[in-house]
C-alpha positions as CSV (number, residue, x, y, z in Angstrom):
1,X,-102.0,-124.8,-108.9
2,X,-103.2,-126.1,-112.3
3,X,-107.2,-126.5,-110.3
4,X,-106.8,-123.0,-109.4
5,X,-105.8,-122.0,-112.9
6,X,-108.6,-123.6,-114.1
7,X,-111.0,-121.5,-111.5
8,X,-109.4,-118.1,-112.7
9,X,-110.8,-118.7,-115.9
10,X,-113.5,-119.3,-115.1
11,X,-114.3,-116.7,-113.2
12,X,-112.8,-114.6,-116.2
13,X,-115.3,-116.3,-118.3
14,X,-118.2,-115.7,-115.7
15,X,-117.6,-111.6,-114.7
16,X,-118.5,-110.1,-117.7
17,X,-122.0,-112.6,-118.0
18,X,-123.0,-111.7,-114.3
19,X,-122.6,-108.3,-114.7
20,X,-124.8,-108.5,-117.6
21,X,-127.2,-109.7,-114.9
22,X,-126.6,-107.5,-112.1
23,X,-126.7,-104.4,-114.7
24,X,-130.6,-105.5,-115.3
25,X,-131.3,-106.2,-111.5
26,X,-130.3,-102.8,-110.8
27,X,-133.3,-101.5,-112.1
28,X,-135.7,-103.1,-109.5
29,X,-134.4,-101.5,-106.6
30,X,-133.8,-98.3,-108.7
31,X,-137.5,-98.1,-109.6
32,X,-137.9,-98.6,-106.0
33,X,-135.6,-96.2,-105.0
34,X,-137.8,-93.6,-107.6
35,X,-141.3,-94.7,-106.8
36,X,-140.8,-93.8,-102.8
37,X,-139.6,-90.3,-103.6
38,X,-142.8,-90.1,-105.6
39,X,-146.1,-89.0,-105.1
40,X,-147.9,-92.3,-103.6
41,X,-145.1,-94.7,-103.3
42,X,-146.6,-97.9,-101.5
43,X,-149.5,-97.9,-103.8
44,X,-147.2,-96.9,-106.7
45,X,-144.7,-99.7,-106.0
46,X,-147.4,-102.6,-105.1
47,X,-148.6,-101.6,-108.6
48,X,-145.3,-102.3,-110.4
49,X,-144.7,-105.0,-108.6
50,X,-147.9,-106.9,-109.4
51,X,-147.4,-105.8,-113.2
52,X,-144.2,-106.9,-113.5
53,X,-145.2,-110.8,-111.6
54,X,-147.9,-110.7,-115.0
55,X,-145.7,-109.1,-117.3
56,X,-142.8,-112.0,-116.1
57,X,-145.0,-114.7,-116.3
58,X,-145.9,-114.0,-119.8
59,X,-142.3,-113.7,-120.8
60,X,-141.2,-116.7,-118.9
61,X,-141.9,-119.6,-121.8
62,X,-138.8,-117.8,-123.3
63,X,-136.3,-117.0,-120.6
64,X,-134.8,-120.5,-121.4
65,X,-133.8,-119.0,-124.9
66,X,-130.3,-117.9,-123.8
67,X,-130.0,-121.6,-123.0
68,X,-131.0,-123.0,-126.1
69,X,-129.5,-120.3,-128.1
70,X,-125.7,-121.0,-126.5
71,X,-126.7,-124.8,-126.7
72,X,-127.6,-125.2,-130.6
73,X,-125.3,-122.5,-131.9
74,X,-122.7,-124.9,-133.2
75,X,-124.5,-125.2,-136.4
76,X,-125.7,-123.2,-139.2
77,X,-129.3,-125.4,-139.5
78,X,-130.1,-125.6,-135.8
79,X,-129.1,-121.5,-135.8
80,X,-132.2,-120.8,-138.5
81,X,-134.8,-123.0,-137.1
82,X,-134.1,-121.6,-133.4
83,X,-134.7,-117.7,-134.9
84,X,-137.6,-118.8,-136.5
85,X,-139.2,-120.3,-133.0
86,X,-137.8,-117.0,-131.1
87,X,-139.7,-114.3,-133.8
88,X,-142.8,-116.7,-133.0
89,X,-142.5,-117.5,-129.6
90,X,-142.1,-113.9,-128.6
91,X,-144.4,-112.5,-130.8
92,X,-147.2,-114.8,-129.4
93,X,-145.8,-113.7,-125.4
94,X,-146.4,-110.1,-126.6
95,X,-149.9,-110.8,-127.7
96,X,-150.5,-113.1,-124.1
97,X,-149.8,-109.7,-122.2
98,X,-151.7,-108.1,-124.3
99,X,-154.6,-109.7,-123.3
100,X,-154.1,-109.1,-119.7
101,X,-155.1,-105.3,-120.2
102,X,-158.7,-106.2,-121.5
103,X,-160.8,-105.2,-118.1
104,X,-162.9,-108.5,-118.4
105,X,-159.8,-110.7,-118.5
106,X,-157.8,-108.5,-115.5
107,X,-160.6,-108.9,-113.7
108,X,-160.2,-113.0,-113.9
109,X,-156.2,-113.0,-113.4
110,X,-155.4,-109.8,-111.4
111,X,-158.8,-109.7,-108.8
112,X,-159.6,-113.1,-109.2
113,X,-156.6,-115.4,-108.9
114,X,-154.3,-112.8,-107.4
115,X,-156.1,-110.9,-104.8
116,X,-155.9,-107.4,-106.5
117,X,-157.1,-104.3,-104.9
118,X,-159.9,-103.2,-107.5
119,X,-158.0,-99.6,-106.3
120,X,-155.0,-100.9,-107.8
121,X,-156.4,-102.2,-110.9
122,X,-156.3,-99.9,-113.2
123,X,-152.5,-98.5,-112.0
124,X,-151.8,-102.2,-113.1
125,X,-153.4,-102.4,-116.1
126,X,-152.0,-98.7,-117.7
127,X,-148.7,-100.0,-116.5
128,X,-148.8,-103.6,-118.4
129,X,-150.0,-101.7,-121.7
130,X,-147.0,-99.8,-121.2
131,X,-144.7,-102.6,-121.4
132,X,-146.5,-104.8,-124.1
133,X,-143.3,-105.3,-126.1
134,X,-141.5,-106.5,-123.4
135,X,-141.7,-110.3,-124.1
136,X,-140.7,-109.5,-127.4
137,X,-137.3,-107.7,-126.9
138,X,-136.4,-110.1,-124.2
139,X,-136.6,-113.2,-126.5
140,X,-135.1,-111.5,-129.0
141,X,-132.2,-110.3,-127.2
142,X,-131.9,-113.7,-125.3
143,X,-131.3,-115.4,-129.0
144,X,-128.2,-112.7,-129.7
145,X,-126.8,-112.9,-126.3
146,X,-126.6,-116.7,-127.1
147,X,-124.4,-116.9,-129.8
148,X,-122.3,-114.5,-128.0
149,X,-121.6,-116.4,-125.7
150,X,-120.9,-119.3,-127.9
151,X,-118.3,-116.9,-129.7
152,X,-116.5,-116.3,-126.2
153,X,-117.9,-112.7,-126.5
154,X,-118.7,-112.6,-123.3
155,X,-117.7,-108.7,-122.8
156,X,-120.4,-107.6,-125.2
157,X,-122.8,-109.1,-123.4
158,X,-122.2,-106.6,-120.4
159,X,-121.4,-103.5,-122.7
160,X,-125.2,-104.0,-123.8
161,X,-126.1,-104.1,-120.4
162,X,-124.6,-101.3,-118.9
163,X,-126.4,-99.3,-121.9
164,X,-129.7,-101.1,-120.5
165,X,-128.7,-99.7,-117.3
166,X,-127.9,-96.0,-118.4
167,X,-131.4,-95.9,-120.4
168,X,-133.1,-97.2,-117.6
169,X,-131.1,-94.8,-115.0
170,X,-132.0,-91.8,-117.3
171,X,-135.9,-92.3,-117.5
172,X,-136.3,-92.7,-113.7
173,X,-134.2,-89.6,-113.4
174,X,-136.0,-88.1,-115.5
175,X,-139.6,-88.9,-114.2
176,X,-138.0,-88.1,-110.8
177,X,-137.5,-84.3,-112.0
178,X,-140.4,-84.0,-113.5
179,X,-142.4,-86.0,-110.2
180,X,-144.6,-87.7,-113.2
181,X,-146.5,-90.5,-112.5
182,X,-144.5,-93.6,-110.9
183,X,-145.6,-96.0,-112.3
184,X,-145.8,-94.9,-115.7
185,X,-142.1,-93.5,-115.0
186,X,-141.5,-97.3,-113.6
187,X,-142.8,-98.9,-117.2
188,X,-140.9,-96.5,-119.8
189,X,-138.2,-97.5,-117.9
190,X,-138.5,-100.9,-118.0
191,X,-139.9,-101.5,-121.5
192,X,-137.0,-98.9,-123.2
193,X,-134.4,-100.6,-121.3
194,X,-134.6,-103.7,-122.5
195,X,-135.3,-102.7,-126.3
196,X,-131.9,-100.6,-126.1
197,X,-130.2,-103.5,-125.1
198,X,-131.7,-105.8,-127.3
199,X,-130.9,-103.0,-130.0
200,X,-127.2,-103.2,-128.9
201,X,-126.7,-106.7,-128.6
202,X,-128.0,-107.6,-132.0
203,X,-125.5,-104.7,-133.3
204,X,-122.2,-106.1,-131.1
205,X,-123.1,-109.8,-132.2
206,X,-123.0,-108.9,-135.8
207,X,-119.6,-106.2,-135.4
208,X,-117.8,-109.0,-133.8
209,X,-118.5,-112.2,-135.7
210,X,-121.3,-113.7,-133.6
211,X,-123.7,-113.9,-136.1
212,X,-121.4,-115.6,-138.7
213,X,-122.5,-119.0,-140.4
214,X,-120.3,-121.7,-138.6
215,X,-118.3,-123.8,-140.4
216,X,-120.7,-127.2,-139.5
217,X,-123.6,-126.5,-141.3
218,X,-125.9,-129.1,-139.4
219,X,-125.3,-132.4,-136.9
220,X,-128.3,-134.9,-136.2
221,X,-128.1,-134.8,-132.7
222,X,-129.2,-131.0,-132.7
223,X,-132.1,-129.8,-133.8
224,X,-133.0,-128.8,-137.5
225,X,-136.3,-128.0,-137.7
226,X,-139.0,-125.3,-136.0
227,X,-140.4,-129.5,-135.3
228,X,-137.5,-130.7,-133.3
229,X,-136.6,-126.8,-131.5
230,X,-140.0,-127.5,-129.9
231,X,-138.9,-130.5,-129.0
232,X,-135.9,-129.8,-127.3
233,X,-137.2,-126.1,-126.1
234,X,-140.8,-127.1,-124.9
235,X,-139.6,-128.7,-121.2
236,X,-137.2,-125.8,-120.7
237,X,-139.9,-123.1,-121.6
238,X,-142.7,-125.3,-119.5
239,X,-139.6,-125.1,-116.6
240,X,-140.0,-121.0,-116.7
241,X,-143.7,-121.0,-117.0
242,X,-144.0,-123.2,-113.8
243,X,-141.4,-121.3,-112.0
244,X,-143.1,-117.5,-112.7
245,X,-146.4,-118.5,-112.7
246,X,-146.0,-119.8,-109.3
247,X,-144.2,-116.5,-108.2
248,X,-146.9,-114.7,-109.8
249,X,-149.3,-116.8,-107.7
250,X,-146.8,-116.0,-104.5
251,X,-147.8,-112.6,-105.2
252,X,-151.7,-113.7,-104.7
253,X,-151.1,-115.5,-101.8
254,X,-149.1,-112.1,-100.4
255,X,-152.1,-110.4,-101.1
256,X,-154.5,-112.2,-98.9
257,X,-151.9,-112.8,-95.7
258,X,-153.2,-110.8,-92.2
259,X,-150.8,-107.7,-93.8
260,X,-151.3,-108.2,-96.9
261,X,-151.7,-104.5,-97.6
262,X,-147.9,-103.8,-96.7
263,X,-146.8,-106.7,-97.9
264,X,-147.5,-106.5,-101.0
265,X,-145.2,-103.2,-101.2
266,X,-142.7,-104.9,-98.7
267,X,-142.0,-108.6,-101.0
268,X,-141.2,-106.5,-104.6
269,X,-139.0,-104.1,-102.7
270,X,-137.3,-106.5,-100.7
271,X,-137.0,-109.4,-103.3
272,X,-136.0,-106.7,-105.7
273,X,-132.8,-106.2,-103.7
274,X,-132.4,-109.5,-102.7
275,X,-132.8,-110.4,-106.9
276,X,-129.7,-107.8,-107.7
277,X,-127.4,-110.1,-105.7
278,X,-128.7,-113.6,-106.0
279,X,-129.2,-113.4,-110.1
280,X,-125.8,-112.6,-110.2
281,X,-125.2,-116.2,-109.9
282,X,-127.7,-117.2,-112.7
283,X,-124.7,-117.2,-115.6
284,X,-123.1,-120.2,-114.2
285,X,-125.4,-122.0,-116.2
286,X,-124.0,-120.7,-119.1
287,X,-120.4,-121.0,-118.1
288,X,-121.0,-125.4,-117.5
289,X,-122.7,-125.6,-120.6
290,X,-119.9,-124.3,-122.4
291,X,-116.9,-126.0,-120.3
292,X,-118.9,-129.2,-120.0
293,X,-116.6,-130.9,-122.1
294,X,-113.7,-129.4,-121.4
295,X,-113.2,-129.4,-117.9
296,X,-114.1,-132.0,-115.0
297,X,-117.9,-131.9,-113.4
298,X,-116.2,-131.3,-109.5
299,X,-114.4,-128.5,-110.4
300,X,-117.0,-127.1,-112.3
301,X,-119.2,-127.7,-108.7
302,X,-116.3,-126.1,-107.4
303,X,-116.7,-122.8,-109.2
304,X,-120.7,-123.0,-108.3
305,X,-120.1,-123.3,-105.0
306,X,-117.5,-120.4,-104.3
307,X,-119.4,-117.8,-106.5
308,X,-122.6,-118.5,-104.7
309,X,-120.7,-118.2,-101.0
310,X,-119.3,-114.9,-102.3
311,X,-122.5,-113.4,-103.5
312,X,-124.4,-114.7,-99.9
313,X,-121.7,-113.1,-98.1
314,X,-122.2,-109.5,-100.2
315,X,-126.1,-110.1,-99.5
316,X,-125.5,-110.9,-95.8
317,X,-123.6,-108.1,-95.2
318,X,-126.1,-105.6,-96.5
319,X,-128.7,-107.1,-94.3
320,X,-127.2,-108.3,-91.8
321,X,-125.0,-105.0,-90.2
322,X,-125.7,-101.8,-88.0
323,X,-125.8,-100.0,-91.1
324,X,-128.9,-101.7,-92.8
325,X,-131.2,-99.9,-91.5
326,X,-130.4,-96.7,-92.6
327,X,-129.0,-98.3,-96.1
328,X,-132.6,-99.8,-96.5
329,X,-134.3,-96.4,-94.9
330,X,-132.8,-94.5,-98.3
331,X,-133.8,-97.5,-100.3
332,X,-137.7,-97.6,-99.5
333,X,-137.9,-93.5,-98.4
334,X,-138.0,-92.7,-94.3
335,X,-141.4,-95.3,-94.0
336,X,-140.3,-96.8,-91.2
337,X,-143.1,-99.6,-91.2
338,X,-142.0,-100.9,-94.5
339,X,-138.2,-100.7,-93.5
340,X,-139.3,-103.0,-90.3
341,X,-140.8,-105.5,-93.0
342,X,-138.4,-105.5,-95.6
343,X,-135.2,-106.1,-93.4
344,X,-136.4,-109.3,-92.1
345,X,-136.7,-110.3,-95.6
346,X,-133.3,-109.8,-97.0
347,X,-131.7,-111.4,-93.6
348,X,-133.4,-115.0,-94.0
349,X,-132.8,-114.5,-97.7
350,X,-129.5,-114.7,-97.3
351,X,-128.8,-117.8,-98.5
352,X,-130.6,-117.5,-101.6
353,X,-127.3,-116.3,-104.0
354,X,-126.0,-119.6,-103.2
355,X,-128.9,-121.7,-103.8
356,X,-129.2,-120.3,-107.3
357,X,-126.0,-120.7,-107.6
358,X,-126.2,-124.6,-107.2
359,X,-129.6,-124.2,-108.9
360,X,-128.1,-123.1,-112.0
361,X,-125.1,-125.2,-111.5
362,X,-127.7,-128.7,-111.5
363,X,-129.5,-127.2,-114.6
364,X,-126.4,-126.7,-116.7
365,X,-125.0,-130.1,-116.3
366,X,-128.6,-131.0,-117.3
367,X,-129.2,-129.0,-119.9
368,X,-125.3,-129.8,-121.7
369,X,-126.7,-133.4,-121.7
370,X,-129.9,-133.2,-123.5
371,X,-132.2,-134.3,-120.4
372,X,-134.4,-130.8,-120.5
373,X,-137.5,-132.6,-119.0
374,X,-135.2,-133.3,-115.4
375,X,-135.0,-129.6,-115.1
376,X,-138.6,-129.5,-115.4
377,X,-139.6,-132.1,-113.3
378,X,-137.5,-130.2,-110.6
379,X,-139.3,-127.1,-111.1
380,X,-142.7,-128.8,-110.4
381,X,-141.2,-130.1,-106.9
382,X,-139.8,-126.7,-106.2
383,X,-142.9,-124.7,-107.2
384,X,-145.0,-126.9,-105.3
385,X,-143.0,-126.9,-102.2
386,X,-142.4,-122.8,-102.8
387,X,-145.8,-122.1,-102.3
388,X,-147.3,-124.8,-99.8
389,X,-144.7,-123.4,-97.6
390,X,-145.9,-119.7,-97.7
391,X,-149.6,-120.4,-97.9
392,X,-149.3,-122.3,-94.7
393,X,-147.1,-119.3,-93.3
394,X,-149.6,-116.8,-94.5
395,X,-152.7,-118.6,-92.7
396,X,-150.4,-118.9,-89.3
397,X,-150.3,-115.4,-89.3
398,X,-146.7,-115.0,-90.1
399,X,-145.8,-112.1,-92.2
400,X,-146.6,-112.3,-95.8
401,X,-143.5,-110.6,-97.4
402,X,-141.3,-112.9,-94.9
403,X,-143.4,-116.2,-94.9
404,X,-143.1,-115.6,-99.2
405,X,-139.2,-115.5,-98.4
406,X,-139.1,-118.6,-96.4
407,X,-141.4,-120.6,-99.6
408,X,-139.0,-119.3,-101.9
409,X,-135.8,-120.3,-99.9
410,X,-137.5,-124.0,-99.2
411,X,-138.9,-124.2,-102.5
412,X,-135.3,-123.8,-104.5
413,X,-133.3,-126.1,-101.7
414,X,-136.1,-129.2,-102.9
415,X,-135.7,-127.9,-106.6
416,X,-131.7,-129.1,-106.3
417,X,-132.1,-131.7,-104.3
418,X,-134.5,-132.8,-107.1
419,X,-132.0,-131.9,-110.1
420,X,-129.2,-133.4,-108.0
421,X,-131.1,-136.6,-107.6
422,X,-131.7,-136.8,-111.7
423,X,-128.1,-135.9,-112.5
424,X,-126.1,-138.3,-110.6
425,X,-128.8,-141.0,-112.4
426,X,-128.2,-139.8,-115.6
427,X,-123.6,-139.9,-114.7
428,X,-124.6,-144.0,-113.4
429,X,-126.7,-144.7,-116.5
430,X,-124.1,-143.1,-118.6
431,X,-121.2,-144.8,-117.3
């Protein structure tokens, strides 16, 4: 009874945090959703999808900010010098993307390494312009968001993301009425969404105490300097730059499979749906970090394990009933050929809530002990394996959006194997 207790709350703790996440998936498969109703669709969601694989990848170095934000929050010093590396770090991701809209250097990362259409080009480009500040509100959002959830102000967390949502909700309805350009529709929606909720995190953080000085001003096994933040951040950031630039390159090997024309509209719209579910999961990183101390590692495995069964049991049963078909049909519009390759895709991927799940779960225990550079280490393994897997798929004529699923799915199970492997060294050496 006590064990079960313990669970409760942490599910209690963990709700609010996922819905943050699910509240931001929501808007792939709603820009979907917009874009086939649109004049154009396949070309018009390929386009977004590519953009946002670049515009991701130049975020990615500082996805791991929520991490470090939650992790050095205990003290006023370590608080400073970790705002001063986020204004930086997403400052200098803003510029990166930036870049990607010159013609000279798209031409290198979008035709060249990814296998661009030139007759997508330039929908990609005018969409990435759109959404140059994207990096920026993302890191600085992630740093608020942090010391919320070091506060135990979890709910705010998904109050700012259900205002994400309804910002996002109102643009595509709003391009929808209007039958504007999708993928301009698809980038207002995504840049605006994120700045409202960065907006309104920042404001909850400070109305409820977030932001307050704690009462340790500075310990020396955190960091206290923009020096030492590097030190502990730079594996964790590496970590995300591995693991989007490889997707990013998943989208390039997409693009040259035997379909790669429909594929490359079937893998954003499928993984999109796939992404609402599974990234559910993600906050259980947040919710060991924080309980590392306070409650034992197996049940903290336990709760990993029986939010990611849940979540692949909500994905199955979208995919995996009668009544996909015609749930997918009103997703991607009545194209039949792209329903028949995007339901294959969320079957098989299936399994993928839980993995993260347990992904997330290995990282955490990681992270809470200092050993950043074993998450990143895992990431190469997984990244590797991810796309070996659906290169080799691709060239034996598998289906590109499905042989993608299968890397991905392959790729993560290696990833916490990998992080498994390093954590049970690290309890031995420890003990």
């Amino acid at each position: 009874m006590h064990r079960d207790r313990q669970l409760i709350k942490l599910w209690q703790q963990f709700i609010p945090l996922s819905l943050s996440d699910v509240t931001m998936a929501l808007g792939d498969p709603l820009t979907t959703t917009t874009l086939a109703r649109l004049p154009d669709p396949r070309t018009n969601i390929a386009a977004v999808g590519v953009a946002k694989a670049i515009a991701i990848f130049c975020e990615s170095p500082i996805i791991m900010l929520l991490h470090a934000s939650n992790a050095l929050a205990p003290t006023q010093v370590s608080r400073r010098a970790l705002w001063k590396f986020t204004l930086i770090a997403s400052g200098g991701m803003s510029l990166l993307l930036a870049l990607t809209t010159l013609p000279w250097i798209f031409a290198i990362v979008g035709e060249g390494w990814l296998g661009v259409s030139p007759s997508l080009s330039g929908t990609i480009r005018s969409t990435l312009a759109i959404v140059i500040l994207w990096p920026f509100a993302i890191g600085w959002r992630r740093y608020f968001q942090g010391l919320l959830i070091h506060s135990g102000q979890s709910n705010a967390i998904a109050q700012a993301g259900l205002i994400r949502l309804l910002v996002v909700g109102g643009i595509l309805a709003g391009g929808f009425s209007l039958k504007a350009n999708g993928a301009v529709v698809a980038a207002m929606s995504l840049v605006w969404g994120v700045i409202a909720e960065a907006v309104a995190v920042t404001y909850l953080a400070r109305k409820w105490g977030a932001t307050k000085p704690p009462e340790t001003l500075s310990t020396p096994e955190l960091p206290q300097d923009l020096a030492s933040v590097w030190k502990f951040y730079a594996p964790l950031g590496g970590t995300m730059m591995l693991a989007w630039g490889a997707r990013a390159a998943l989208v390039g090997i997409v693009a040259r499979a035997n379909d790669g024309a429909i594929a490359l509209a079937a893998w954003p719209a499928a993984w999109g749906l796939v992404v609402v579910v599974a990234n559910s999961t993600r906050m259980v990183q947040q919710i060991i970090i924080r309980n590392r101390k306070l409650l034992p590692d197996r049940l903290l495995i336990i709760f990993a394990i029986t939010v990611g069964l849940a979540c692949s049991l909500i994905l199955f049963s979208v995919s995996g009933t009668p009544m996909s078909q015609a749930a997918i049909g009103w997703f991607v519009g009545q194209d039949n050929e792209l329903i028949s390759r995007v339901r294959p895709v969320l079957l098989v991927s299936a399994v993928m809530p839980l993995l993260v799940s347990l992904q997330n779960a290995m990282q955490g225990f990681l992270v809470s002990e200092g050993r950043t550079w074993g998450v990143n280490q895992a990431a190469w393994v997984g990244a590797v394996v991810m796309l070996a897997t659906a290169y080799f798929g691709t060239q034996s004529g598998q289906n590109g959006a499905v042989a993608a699923a299968l890397g991905t799915i392959l790729g993560v199970t290696m990833e916490i194997g990998y992080l498994f492997y390093i954590w049970r060294n690290v309890k031995i050496i420890d003990n």
